[in-house]
N, C-alpha and C positions, 0 to 999 in steps of 0.2 A: 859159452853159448852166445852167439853172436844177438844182435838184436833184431836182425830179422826174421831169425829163428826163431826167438820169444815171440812178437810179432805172430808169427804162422801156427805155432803151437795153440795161442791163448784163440785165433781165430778159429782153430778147431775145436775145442774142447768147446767151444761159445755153442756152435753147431753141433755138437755131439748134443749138447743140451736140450737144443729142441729136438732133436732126433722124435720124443717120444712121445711127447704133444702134435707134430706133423701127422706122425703115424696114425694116431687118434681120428686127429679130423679128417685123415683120409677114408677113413672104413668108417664111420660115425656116421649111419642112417640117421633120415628124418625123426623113424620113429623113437630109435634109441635118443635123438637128441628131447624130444618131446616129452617121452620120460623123465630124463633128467632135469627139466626145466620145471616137470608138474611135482616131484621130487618123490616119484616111484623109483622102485629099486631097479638098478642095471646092470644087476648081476650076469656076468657072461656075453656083456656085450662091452665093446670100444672104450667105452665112457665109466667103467666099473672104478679104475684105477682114481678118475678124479670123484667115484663117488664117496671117496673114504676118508675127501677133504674136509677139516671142519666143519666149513662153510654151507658146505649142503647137507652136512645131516642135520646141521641146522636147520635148514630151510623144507627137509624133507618133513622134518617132527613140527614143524607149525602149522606147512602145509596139509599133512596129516591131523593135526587137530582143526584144524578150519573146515576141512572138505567133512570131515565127520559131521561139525555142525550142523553146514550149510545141508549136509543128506539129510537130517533128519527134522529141521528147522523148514526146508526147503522144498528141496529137488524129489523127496520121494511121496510128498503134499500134492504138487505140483503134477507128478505122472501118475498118481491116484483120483487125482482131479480133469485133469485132458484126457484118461480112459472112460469115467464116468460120463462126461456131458459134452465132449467132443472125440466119441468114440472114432470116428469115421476118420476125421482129420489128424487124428492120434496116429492112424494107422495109415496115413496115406502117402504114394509111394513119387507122388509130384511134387513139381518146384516149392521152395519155402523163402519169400520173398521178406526180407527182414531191413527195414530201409532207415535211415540216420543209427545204427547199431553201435558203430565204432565195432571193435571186436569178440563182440558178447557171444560168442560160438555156444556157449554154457545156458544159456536161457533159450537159443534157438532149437538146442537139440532136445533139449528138457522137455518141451513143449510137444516137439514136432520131430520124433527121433527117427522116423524112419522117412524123410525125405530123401528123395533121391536126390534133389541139388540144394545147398543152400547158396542165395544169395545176398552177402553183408553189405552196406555201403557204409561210406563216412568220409569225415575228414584225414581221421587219423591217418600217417603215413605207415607204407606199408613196410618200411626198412628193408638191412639187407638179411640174407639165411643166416637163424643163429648159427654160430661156432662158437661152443664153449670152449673147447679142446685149446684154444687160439689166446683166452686170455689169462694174462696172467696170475696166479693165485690172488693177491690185495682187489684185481677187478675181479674174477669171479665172484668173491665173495662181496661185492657192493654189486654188483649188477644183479645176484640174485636177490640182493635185500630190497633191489629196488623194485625187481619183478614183484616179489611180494607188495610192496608199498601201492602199486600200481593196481593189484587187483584188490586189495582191503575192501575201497566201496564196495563193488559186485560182488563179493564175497558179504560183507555184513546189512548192507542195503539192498541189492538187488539192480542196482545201478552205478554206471562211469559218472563219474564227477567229470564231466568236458574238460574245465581248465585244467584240471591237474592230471587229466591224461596229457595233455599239451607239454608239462615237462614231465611226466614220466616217462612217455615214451621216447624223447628225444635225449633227457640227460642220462644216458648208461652207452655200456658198449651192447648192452641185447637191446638195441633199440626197434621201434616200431610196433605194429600189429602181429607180427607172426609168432615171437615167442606167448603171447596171449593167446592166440588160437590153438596152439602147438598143447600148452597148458590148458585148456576147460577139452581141446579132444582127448589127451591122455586121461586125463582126470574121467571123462566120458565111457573110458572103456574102450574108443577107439584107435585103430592101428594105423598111422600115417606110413601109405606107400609112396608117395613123392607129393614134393612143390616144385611148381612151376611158375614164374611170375610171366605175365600174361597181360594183354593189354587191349582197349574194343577202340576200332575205329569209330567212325562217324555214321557208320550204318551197321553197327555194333558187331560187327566180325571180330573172332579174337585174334588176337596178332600176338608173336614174340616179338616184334619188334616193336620202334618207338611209337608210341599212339597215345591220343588224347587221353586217354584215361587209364590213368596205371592199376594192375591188381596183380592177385595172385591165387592159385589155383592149387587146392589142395586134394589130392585124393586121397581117400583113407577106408578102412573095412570098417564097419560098427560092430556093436556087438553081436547082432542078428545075424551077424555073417558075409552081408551084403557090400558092395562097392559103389559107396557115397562121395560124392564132390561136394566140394565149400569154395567158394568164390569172395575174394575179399575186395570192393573198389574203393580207392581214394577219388570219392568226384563230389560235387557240388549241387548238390538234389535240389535246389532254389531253381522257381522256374527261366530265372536267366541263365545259371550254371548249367540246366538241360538245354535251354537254345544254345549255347556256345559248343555242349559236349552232349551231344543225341543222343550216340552212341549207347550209354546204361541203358536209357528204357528201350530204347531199339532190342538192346541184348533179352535185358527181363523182357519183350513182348514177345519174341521168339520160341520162348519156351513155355508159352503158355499159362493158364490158370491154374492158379497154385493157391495155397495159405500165407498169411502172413503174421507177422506179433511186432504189438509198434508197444513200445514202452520207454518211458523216462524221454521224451522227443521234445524236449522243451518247448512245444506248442506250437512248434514249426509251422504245421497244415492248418493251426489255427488262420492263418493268415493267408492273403490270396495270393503273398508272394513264393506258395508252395502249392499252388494249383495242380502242377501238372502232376506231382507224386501222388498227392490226394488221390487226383483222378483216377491213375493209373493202378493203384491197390482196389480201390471201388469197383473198377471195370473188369480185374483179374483175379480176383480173390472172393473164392469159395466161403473160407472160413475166415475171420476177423478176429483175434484176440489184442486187445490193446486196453490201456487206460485212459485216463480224460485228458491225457497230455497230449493223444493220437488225433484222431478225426473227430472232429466235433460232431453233435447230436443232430445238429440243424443239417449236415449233409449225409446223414443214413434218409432215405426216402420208404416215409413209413408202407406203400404201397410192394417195395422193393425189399425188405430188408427185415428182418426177426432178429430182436436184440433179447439176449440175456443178460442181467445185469447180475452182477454180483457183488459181495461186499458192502462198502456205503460210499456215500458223497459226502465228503467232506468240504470240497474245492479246494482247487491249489494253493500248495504252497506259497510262505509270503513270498518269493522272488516273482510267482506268476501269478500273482492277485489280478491280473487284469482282465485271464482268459476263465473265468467266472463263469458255468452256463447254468445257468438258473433253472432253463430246461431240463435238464440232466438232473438236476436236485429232488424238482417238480415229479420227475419220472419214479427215482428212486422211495419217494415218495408215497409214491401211488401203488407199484409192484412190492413182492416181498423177498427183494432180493436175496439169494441164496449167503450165507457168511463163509469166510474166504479162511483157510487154515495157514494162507501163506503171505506175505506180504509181497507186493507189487508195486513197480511204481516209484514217485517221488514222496509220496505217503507210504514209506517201508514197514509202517508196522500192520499185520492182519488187520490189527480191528478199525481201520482206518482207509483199506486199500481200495482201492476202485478198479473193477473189471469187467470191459465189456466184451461179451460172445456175440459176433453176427455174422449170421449166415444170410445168402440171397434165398429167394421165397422161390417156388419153382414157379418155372417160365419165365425169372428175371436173363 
């Protein structure tokens, strides 16, 4: 056998090799990849063969013990609690404006599951479409151990730790936001029919092509049956970041008054270098679910605005000792705030959580 015939042979068999991983990611829907990434079963679909890897049934039985908890610690507190005293908004079938989120699809839909659109923003990057099909056995099984590592906070606290989303979503091959999103909507019960990534100009048009502000566009069926969008943007909500890139609020002011849920925001709006978001929730939102991290007390306008308190005041965390409001102490104070079964917040244990309901007053 000559050597260039060794050569040709060993080229083939190399390629015979992936033959059946190609084949994979070619028929390998969103929703089937979504599954497998939330480490539901994929029986009968594209992705069965790598579901019998080690690796993921590992990752199946943890994720499976975690989401157990978190339902019953959690998530079904949480949609017993927004039927009760925010029946209206529970049920409403408009925008759900969820603004510095990073990709917490999982607490927006919790809240607010029958929106007709969500809108996420953050820094985090939006990466490219998972393919698991694509990577090797040694990386699937680290990229899924990382996926899990990346969602532990939100899973046991109720909140992303920023910094350390920062290398989780960057150091794996499922990098980014999507397999997160992909993972709390499977996990949700919902069916992902396509991503699209998607992008708003300066007068918030969405564009496929290149533009100021990258995202991506998820449609999916919920449980209820219905055909829900989720919108994910990598922009800069600081009110310099919206002078340079308009575009977001242009988009979110297009579609109108909606709900929103501000939670673990590291006191962002505290400050007046987050004017224009502030504003912009204030001015478009119905209903208000957030903690003391959100909008400070001094800007609900008590002639404007009916606050429900729940929980207690504790005040922040040592990292934000600074944004302190004494008001909000004074208040909870005086009212007898309802007690909270779930934990919220940077304060993750119930008996500790702070939650404010506000709604506009009519004729606001």
């Amino acid at each position: 056998m000559t050597k260039v015939v060794r050569h040709f042979l060993r080229a083939v068999c190399v390629a015979l090799l992936w033959l059946p991983a190609v084949a994979v990611a070619q028929s390998a829907s969103a929703n089937d990849t979504a599954l497998f990434l939330a480490g539901v079963p994929v029986r009968g679909t594209a992705l069965e063969p790598l579901s019998r890897d080690e690796s993921w049934v590992t990752h199946a039985t943890e994720f499976d013990t975690a989401w157990r908890d978190l339902e019953s610690r959690q998530l079904s507190k949480i949609r017993t609690w927004a039927e009760m005293f925010m029946p209206t908004a529970f049920a409403a079938h408009g925008p759900m404006f969820y603004f510095f989120s990073g990709p917490d699809a999982l607490y927006a839909h919790t809240f607010y599951p029958n929106a007709s659109t969500y809108v996420l923003a953050g820094l985090e990057p939006i990466g490219p479409l998972p393919d698991v099909a694509r990577l090797a056995p040694q990386d699937l099984a680290a990229s899924l151990a990382n996926l899990r590592k990346s969602l532990n906070s939100v899973l046991r606290f109720s909140f992303f730790i920023t910094k350390d989303m920062k290398v989780d979503l960057t150091h794996t091959q499922l990098s980014g936001t999507l397999p997160v999103l992909y993972v709390f909507l499977a996990r949700a019960g919902c069916r992902i029919e396509r991503t699209e990534f998607v992008g708003l100009d300066k007068n918030g048009a969405l564009t496929t092509g290149k533009a100021g502000i990258n995202g991506a566009r998820i449609t999916f069926t919920g449980p209820s049956g219905r055909e829900q969008t989720l919108y994910y943007f990598t922009t800069d909500l600081s009110d310099s970041g919206i002078r340079a890139n308009p575009g977001f609020v242009k988009f979110c002011d297009q579609l109108g008054s909606g709900v929103t849920l501000i939670k673990a925001a590291s006191y962002l709006m505290h400050s007046d270098g987050f004017s224009s978001a502030r504003n912009f929730l204030l001015s478009h939102c119905r209903t208000i679910v957030a903690d003391d991290s959100g909008i400070p007390l001094r800007h609900y306008d008590p002639a404007q605005w009916t606050l429900r308190l729940f929980g207690t005041y504790p005040g922040p965390i040592e990292l934000f000792a600074e944004y302190q409001q004494p008001q909000l102490g004074d208040l909870f104070a005086k009212v007898n705030a309802a007690p909270l079964s779930f934990g919220f917040g940077y304060r993750w244990q119930p008996s500790e959580s702070t939650l404010i309901l506000a709604t506009p007053k009519l004729g606001k």
